[in-house]
C-alpha positions in Angstrom: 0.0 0.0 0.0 1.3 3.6 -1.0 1.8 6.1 1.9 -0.7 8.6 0.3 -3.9 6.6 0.8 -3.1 5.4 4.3 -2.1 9.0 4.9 -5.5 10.4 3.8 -7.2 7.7 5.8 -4.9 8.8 9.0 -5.9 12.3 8.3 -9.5 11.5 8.3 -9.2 9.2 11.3 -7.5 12.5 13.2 -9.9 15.0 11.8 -12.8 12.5 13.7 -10.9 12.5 16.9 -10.9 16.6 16.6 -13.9 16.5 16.5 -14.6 14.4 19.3 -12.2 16.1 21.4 -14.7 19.0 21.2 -17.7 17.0 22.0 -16.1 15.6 24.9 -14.7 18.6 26.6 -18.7 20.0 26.2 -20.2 16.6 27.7 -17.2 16.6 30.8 -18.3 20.1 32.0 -21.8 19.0 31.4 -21.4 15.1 33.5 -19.2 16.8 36.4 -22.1 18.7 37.5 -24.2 15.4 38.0 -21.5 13.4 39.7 -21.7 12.9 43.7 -18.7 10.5 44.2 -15.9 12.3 45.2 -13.5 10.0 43.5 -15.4 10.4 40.5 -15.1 13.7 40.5 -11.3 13.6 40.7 -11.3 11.0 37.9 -12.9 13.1 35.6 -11.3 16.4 36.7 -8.3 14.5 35.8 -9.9 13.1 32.3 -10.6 16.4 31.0 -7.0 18.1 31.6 -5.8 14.6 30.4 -8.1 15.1 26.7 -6.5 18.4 26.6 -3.2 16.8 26.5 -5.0 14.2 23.5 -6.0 17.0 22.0 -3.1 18.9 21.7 -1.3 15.4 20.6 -4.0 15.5 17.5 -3.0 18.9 16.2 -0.1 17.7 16.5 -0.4 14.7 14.4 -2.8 16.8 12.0 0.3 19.3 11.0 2.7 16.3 10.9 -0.3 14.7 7.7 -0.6 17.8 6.3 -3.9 19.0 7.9 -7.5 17.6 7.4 -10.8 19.2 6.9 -13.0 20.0 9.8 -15.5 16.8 10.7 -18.0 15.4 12.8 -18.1 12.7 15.2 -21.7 10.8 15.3 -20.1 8.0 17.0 -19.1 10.6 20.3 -22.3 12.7 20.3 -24.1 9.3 20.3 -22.3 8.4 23.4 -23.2 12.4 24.4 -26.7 11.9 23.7 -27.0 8.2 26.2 -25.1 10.3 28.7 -27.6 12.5 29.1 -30.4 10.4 29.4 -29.0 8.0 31.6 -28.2 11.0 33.9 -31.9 12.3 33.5 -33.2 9.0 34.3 -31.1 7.7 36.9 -33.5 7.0 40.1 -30.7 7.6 42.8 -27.1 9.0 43.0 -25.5 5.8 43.1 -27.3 5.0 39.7 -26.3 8.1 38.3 -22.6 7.5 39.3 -22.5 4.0 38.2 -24.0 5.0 34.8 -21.6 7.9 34.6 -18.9 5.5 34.4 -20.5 2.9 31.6 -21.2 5.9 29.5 -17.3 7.0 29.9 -16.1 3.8 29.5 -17.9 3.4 26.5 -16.3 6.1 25.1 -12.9 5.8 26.3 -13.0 2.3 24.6 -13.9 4.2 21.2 -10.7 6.3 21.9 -8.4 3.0 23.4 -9.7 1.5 19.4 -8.9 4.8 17.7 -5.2 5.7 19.1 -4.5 2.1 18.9 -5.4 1.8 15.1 -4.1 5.3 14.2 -0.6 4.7 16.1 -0.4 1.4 14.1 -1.0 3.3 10.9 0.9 6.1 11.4 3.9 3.7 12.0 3.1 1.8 8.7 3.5 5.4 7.0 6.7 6.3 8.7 4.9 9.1 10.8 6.8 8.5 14.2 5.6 11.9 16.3 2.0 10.6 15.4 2.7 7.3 16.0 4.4 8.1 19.7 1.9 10.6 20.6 -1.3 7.7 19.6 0.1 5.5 21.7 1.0 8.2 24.7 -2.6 9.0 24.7 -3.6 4.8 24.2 -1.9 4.4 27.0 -3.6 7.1 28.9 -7.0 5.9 27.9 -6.2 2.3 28.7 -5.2 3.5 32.2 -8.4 5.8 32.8 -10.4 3.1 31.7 -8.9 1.0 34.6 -9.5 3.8 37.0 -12.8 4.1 36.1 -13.5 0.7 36.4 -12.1 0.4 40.5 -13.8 3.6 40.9 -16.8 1.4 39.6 -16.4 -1.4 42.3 -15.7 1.0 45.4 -19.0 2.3 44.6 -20.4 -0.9 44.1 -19.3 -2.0 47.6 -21.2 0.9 49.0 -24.1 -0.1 48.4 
C-alpha cells in the first residue's frame, strides 16, 4: 500500500478525533455537574485536563499529515446523547454514578480502538511523532479506563 492513501485515511481518522475532542470537553463540564462521588469527581477532573493533552497530541499529528478538513463525530455525540439520558433518568445518586462511568467507559473504549489503530497506521507510513503521541494517549486511555473501572467497584461495595 502507497503512503498517500493510508495518509489520507490517518488524516481522516484524526480529523474525527478533533472533532470528538470538542464533544467531549462539552459533555465533561456538562457530566461533572451530575456526579456525587468524590472519587469520581477527581477522575474526571483529571480526564478532562488529560483530553487536553489528546487534544493537543491531535493537532499535532494533524500538522505532521498535512492538515484535514473540519469533521463530525456521530459515533461521540451518540455516546453524548445516552449520557444525558442515563443521567436524566437515573433514580438515585448511586445509579447516576455507576451510569456515569459505563457511558465513559464506552467512550474511552472508542478512543483505546482509535489511538490504537491510528498509532499502528501512522507507524506503517513512517509518521513516528504521530505514532508516539497515539500511543502516549492509548496508554492514557487504557489507564483511565482502569480507573474508572475500580472507581466502579468501590461504589459498588457501598451499596
Amino acid at each position: 500500500m502507497e503512503n498517500e492513501p493510508l495518509t489520507q485515511l490517518i488524516k481522516q481518522g484524526l480529523g474525527a478525533l478533533k472533532a470528538g475532542s470538542q464533544v467531549a470537553e462539552q459533555a465533561t463540564s456538562e457530566i461533572q455537574n451530575d456526579v456525587r462521588d468524590a472519587q469520581l469527581t477527581d477522575a474526571l477532573k483529571k480526564g478532562n485536563q488529560t483530553s487536553q493533552q489528546w487534544s493537543a497530541r491531535i493537532d499535532r499529528a494533524l500538522a505532521e499529515v498535512g492538515g484535514s478538513d473540519q469533521q463530525e463525530n456521530p459515533v461521540l455525540e451518540a455516546h453524548y446523547e445516552v449520557s444525558k439520558k442515563i443521567r436524566q433518568q437515573a433514580t438515585d445518586d448511586i445509579s447516576r454514578d455507576l451510569g456515569i462511568i459505563a457511558a465513559g467507559q464506552l467512550a474511552l473504549h472508542y478512543w483505546i480502538a482509535s489511538f490504537g489503530t491510528l498509532g499502528t497506521y501512522a507507524a506503517a507510513a513512517g509518521l513516528q511523532q504521530t505514532e508516539q503521541d497515539m500511543n502516549a494517549s492509548l496508554e492514557e486511555a487504557k489507564q483511565a479506563d482502569s480507573e474508572q473501572t475500580s472507581i466502579a467497584q468501590q461504589i459498588l461495595n457501598k451499596r
